[in-house]
N, C-alpha and C positions, 0 to 999 in steps of 0.2 A: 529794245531797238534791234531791227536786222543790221546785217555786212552791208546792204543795199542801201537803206534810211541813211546810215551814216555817214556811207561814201556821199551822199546826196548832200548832205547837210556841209562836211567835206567842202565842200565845189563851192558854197554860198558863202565862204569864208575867208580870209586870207591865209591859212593852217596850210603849212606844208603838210603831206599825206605821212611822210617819213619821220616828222618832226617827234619832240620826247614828247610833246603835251597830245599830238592826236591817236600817238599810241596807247599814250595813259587815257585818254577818254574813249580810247575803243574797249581797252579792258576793261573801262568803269561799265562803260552804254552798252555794251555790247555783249561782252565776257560775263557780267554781273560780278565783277572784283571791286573790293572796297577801294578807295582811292587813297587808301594807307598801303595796301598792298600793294595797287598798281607803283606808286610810288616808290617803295622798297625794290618791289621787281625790276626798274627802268633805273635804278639810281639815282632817283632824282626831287627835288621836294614835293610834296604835296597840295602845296601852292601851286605847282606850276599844270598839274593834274585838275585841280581845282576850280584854277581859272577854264582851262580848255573845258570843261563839262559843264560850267554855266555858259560858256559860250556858243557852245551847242546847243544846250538845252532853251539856252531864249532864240534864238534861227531858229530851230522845229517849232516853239510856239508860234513864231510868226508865220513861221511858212502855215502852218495849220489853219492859222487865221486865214490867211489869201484864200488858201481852199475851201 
């Protein structure tokens, strides 16, 4: 997924852009880091990494669908 896709996906959400979970889903989606590492790197559980990247990843399916 590009910086671009993201930020898009981003806007379709309630995710602060700043927040711990859209960081860790930029370094999952984006960066291609495991979501145990994005996790360890951010301090923070993997749950919370976890959630944010299915929450993107079903918004980009939908969105895909509209298109």
């Amino acid at each position: 997924m590009t910086k671009s896709e993201f930020n898009n996906l981003i806007q379709l959400t309630r995710m602060k852009p700043d927040s711990i979970a859209s960081k860790g889903a930029f370094l999952v989606l984006v960066e291609g880091k495991t979501q145990t590492k994005a996790a360890i790197a951010l301090d923070c559980q993997q749950t919370t990494i976890s959630r944010a990247v299915r929450l993107l990843k079903d918004r980009r399916r939908l969105a895909l669908q509209i298109v």
